[in-house]
TIVO-2410 file (N, C-alpha, C; in nm, 3 decimals):
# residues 116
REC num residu      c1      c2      c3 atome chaine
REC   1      X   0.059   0.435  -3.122     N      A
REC   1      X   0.058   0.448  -2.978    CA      A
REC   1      X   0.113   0.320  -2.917     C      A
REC   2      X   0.212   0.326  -2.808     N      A
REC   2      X   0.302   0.236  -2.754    CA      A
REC   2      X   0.188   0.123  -2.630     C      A
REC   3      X   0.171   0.034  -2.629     N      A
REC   3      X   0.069  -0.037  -2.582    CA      A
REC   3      X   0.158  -0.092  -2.422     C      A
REC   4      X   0.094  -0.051  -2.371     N      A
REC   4      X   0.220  -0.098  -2.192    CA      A
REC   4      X   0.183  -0.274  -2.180     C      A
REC   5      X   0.304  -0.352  -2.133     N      A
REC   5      X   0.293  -0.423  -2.093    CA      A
REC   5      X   0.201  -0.498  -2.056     C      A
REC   6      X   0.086  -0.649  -2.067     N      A
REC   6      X  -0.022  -0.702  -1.986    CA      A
REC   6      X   0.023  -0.738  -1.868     C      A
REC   7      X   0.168  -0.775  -1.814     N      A
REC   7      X   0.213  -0.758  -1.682    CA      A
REC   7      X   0.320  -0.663  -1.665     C      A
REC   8      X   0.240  -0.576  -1.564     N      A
REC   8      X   0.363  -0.458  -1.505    CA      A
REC   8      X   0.398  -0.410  -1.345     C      A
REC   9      X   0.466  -0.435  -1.306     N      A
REC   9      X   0.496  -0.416  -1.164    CA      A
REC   9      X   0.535  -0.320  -1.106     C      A
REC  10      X   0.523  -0.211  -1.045     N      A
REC  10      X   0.578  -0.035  -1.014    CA      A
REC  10      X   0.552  -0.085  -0.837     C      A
REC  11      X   0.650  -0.101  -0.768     N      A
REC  11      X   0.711  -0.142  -0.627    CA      A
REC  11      X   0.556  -0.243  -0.550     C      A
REC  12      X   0.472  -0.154  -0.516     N      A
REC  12      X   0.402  -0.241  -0.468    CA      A
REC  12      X   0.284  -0.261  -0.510     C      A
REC  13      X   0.278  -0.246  -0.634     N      A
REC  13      X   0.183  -0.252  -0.694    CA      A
REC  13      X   0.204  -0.320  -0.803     C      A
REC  14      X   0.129  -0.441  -0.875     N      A
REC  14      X   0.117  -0.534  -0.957    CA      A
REC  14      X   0.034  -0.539  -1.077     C      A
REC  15      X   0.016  -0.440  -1.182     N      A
REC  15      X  -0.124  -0.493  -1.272    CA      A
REC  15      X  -0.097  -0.589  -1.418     C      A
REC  16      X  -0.191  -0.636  -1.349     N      A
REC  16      X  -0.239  -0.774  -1.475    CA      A
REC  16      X  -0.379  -0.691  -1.567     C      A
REC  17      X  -0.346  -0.673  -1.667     N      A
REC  17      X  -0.405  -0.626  -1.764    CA      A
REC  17      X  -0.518  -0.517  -1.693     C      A
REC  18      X  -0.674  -0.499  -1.682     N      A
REC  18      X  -0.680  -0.410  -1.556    CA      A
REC  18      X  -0.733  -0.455  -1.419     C      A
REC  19      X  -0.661  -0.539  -1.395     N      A
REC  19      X  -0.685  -0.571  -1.261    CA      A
REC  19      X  -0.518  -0.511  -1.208     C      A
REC  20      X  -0.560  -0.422  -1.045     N      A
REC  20      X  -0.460  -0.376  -1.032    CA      A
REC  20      X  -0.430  -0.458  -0.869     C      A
REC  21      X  -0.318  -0.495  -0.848     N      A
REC  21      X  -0.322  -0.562  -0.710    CA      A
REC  21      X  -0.207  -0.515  -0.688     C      A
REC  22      X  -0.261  -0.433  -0.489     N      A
REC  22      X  -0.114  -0.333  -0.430    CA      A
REC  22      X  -0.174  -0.435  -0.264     C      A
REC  23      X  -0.002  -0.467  -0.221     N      A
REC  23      X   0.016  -0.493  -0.117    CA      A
REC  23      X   0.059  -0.373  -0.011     C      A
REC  24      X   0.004  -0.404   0.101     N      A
REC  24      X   0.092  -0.295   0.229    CA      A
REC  24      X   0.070  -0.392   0.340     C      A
REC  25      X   0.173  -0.290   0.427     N      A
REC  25      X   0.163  -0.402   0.531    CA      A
REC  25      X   0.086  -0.287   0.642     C      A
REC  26      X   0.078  -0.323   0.801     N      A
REC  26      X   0.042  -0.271   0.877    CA      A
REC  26      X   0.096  -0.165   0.916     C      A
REC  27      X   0.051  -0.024   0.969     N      A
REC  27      X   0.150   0.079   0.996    CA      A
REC  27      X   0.193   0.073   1.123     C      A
REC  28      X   0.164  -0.048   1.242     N      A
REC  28      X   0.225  -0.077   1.297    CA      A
REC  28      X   0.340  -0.200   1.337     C      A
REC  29      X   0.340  -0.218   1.212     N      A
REC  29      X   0.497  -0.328   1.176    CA      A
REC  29      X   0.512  -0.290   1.075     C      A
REC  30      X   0.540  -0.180   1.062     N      A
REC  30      X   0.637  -0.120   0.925    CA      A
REC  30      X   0.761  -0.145   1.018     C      A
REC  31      X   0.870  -0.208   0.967     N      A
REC  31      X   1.051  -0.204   0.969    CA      A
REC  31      X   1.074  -0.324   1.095     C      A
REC  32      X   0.977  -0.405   1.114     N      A
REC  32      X   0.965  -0.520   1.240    CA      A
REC  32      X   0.981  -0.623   1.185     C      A
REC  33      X   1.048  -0.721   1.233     N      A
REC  33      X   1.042  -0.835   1.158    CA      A
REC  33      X   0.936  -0.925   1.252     C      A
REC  34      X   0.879  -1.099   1.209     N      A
REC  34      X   0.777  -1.141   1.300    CA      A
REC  34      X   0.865  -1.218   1.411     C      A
REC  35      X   1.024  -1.250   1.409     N      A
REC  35      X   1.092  -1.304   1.496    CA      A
REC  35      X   1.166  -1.171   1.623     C      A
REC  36      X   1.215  -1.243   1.737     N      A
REC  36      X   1.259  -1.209   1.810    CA      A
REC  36      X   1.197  -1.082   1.918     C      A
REC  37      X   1.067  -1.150   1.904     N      A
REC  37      X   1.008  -1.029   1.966    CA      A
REC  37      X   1.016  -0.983   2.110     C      A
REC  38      X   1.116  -1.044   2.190     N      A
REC  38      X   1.161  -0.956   2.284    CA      A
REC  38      X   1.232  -0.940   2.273     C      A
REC  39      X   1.340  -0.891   2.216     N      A
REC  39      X   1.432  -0.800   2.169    CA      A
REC  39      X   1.413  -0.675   2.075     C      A
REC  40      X   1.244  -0.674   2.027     N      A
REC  40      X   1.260  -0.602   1.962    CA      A
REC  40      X   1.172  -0.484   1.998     C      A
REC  41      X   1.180  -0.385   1.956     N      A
REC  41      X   1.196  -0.221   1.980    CA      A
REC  41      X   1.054  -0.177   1.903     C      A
REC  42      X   0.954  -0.271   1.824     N      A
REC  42      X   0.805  -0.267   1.793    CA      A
REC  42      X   0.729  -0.177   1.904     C      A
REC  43      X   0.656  -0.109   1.872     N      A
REC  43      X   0.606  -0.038   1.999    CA      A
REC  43      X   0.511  -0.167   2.074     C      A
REC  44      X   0.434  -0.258   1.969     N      A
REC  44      X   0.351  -0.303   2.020    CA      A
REC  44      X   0.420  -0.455   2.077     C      A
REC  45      X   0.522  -0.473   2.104     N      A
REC  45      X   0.588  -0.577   2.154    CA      A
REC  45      X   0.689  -0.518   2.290     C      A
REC  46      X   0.658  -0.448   2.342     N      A
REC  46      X   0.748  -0.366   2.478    CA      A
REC  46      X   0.668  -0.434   2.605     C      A
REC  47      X   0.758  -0.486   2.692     N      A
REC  47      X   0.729  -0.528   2.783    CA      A
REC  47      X   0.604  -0.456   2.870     C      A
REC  48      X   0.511  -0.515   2.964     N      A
REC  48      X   0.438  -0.431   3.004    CA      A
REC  48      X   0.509  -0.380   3.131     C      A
REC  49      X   0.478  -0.250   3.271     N      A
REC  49      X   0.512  -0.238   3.372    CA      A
REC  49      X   0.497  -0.376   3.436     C      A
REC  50      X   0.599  -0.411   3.472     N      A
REC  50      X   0.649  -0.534   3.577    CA      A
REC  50      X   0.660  -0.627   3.508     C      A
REC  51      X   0.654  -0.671   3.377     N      A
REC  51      X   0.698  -0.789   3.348    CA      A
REC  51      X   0.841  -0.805   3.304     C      A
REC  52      X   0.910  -0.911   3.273     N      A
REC  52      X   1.036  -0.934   3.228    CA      A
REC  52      X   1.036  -0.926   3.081     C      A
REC  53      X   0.940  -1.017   3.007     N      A
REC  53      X   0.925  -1.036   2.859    CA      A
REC  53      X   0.790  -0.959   2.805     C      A
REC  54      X   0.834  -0.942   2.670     N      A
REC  54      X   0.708  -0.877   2.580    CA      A
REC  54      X   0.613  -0.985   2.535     C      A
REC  55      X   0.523  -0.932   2.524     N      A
REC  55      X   0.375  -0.996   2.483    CA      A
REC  55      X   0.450  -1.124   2.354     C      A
REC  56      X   0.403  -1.213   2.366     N      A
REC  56      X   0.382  -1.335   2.195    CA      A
REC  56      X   0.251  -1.223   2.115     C      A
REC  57      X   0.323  -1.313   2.044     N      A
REC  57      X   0.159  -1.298   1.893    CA      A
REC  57      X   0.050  -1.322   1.938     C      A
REC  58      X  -0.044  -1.207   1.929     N      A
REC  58      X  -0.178  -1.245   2.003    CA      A
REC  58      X  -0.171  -1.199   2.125     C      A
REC  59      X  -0.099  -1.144   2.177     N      A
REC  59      X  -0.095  -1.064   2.372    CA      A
REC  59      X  -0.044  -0.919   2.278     C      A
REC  60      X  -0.123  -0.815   2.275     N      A
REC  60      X  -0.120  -0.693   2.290    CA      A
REC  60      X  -0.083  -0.656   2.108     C      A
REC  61      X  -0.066  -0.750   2.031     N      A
REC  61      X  -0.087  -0.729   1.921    CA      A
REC  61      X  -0.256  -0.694   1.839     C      A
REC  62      X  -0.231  -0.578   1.740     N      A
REC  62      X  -0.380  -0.566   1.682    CA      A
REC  62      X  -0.374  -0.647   1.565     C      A
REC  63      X  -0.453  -0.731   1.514     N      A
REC  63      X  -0.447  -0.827   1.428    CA      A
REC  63      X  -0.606  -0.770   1.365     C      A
REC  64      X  -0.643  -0.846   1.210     N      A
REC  64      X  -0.747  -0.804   1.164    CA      A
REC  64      X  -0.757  -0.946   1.024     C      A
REC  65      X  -0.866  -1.016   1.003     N      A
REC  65      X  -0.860  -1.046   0.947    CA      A
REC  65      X  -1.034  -1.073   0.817     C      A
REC  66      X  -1.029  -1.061   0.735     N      A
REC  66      X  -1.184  -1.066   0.652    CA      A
REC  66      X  -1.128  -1.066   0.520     C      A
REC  67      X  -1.257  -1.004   0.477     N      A
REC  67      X  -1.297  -0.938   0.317    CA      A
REC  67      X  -1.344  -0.820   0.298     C      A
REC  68      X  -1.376  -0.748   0.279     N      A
REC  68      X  -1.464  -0.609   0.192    CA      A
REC  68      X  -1.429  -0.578   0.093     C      A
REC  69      X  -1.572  -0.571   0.080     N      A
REC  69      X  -1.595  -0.554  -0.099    CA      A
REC  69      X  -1.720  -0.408  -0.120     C      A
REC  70      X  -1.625  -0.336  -0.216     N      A
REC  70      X  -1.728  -0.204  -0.275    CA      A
REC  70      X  -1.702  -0.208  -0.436     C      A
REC  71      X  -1.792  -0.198  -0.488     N      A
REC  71      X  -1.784  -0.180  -0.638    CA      A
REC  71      X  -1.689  -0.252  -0.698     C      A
REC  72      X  -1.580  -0.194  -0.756     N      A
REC  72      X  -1.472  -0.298  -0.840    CA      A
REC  72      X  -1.384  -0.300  -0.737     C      A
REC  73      X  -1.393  -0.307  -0.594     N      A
REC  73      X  -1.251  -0.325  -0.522    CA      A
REC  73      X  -1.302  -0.443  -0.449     C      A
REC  74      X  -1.211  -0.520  -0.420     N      A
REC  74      X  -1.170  -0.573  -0.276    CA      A
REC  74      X  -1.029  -0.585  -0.195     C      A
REC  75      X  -1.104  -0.588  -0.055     N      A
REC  75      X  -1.016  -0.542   0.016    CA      A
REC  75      X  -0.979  -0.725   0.103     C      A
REC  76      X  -0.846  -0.756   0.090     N      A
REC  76      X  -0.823  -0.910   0.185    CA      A
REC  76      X  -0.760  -0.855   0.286     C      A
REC  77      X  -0.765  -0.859   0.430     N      A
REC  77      X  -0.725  -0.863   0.550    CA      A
REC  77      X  -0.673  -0.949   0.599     C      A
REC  78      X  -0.484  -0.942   0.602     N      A
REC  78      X  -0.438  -1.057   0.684    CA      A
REC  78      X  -0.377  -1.017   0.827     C      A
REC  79      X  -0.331  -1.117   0.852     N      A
REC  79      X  -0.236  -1.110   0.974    CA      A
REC  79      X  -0.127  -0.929   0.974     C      A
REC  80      X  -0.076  -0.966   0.824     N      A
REC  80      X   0.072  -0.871   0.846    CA      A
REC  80      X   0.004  -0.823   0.710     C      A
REC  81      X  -0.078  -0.770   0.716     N      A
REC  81      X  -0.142  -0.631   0.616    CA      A
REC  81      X  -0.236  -0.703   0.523     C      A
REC  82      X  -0.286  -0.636   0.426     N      A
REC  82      X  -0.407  -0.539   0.311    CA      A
REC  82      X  -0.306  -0.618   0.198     C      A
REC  83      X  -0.425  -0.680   0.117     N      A
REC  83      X  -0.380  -0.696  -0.066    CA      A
REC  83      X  -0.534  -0.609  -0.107     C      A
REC  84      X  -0.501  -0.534  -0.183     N      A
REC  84      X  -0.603  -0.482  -0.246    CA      A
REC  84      X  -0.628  -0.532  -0.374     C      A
REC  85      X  -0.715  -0.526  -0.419     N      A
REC  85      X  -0.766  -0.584  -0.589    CA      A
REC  85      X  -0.871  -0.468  -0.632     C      A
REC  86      X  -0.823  -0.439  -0.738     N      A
REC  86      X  -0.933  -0.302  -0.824    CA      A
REC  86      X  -0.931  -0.310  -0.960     C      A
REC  87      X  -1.029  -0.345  -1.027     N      A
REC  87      X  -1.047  -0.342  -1.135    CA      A
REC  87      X  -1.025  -0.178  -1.206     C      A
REC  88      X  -0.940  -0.165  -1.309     N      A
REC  88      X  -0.954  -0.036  -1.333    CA      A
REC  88      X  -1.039  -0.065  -1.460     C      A
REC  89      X  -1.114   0.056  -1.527     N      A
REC  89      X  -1.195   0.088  -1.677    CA      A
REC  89      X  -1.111   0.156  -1.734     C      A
REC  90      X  -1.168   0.152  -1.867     N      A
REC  90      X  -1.110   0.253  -1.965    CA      A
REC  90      X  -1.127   0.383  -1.912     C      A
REC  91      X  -1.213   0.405  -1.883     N      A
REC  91      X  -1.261   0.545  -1.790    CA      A
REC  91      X  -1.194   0.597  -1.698     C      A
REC  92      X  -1.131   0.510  -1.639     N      A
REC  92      X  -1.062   0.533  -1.513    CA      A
REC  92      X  -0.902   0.578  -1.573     C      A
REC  93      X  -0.832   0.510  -1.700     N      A
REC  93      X  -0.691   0.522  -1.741    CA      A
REC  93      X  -0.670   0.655  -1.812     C      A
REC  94      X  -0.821   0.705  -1.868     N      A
REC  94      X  -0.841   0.809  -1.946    CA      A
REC  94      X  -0.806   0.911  -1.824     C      A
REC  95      X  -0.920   0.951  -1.770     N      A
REC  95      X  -0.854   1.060  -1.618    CA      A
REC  95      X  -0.755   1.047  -1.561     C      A
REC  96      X  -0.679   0.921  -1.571     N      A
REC  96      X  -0.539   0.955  -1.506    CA      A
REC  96      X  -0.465   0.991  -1.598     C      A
REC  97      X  -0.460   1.003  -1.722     N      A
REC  97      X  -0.368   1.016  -1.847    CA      A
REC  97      X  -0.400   1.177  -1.826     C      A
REC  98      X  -0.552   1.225  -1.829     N      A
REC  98      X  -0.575   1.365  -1.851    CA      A
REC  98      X  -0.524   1.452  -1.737     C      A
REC  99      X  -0.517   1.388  -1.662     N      A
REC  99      X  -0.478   1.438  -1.512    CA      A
REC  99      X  -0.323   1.446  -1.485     C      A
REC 100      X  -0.252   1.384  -1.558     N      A
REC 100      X  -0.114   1.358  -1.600    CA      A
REC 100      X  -0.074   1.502  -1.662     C      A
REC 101      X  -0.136   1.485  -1.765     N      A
REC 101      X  -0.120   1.596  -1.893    CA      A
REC 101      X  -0.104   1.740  -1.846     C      A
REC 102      X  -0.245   1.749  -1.740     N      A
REC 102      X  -0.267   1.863  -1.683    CA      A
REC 102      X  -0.125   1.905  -1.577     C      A
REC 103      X  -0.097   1.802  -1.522     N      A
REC 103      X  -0.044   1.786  -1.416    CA      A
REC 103      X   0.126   1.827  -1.487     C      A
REC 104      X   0.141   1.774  -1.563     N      A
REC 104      X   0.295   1.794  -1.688    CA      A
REC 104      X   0.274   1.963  -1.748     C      A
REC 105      X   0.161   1.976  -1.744     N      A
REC 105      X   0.146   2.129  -1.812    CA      A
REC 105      X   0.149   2.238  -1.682     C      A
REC 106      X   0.164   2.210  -1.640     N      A
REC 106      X   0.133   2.331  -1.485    CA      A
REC 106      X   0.253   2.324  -1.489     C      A
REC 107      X   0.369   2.243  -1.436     N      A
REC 107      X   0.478   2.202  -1.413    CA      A
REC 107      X   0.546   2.280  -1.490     C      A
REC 108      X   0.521   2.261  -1.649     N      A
REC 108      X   0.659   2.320  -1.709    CA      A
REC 108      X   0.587   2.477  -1.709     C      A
REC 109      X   0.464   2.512  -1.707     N      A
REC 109      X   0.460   2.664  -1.715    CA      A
REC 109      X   0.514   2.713  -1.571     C      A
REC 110      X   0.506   2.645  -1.471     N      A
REC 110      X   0.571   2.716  -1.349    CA      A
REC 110      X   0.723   2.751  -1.358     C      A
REC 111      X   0.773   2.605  -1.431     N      A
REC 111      X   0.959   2.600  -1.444    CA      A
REC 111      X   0.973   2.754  -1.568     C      A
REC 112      X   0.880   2.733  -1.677     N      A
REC 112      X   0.945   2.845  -1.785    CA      A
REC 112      X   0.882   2.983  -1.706     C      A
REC 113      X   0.808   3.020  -1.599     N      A
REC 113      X   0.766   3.119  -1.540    CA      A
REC 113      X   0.902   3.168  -1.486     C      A
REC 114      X   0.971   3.089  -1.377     N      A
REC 114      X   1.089   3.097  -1.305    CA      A
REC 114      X   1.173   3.125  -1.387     C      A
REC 115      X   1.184   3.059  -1.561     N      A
REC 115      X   1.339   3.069  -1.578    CA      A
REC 115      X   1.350   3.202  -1.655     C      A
REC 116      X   1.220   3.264  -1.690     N      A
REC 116      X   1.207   3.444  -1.743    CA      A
REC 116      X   1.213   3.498  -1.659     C      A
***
């Protein structure tokens, strides 16, 4: 049996042996950059009625920042999004493998259903 990588990276997600760490950002600065913010087209950076310029950082922006923690996760809260940290178990790689399997077997009985 082929043993995966102790570091492996799949886009935004990072695991170090089973610790799994996935970044995101906010779903309201998805495709925003943090410069030029009156020029820019952010919903949450639009001028208000009667002003000339859009809000700075901190005027009408939602910001969030902490910790939470449940069982094997934590959750870090920054400025411009979520790092998550989750320990996975053996337990946990097993159901996704079986869940895979299942998931690969439906699949091809649907495709060889279609191609009779």
């Amino acid at each position: 049996m082929a043993r995966e990588p102790f570091i492996h990276r799949d886009g935004k997600k990072l695991r170090i042996g089973a610790l799994i760490i996935k970044a995101e950002r906010w779903p309201w600065q998805s495709g925003y950059n943090w410069h030029g913010m009156t020029s820019s087209c952010a919903p949450l950076n639009q001028p208000r009625k009667g002003e000339k310029a859009a809000p700075r950082f901190g005027g009408g922006w939602k910001y969030n920042l902490g910790f939470q923690f449940s069982g094997r996760t934590l959750l870090v809260e920054l400025l411009f999004g979520m790092l998550t940290f989750n320990i996975e178990t053996a337990k946990d790689r097993r159901e996704a493998a079986e869940h895979a399997a299942r998931r690969k077997a439906e699949i091809d009985r649907i495709l060889n259903r279609a191609a009779a």
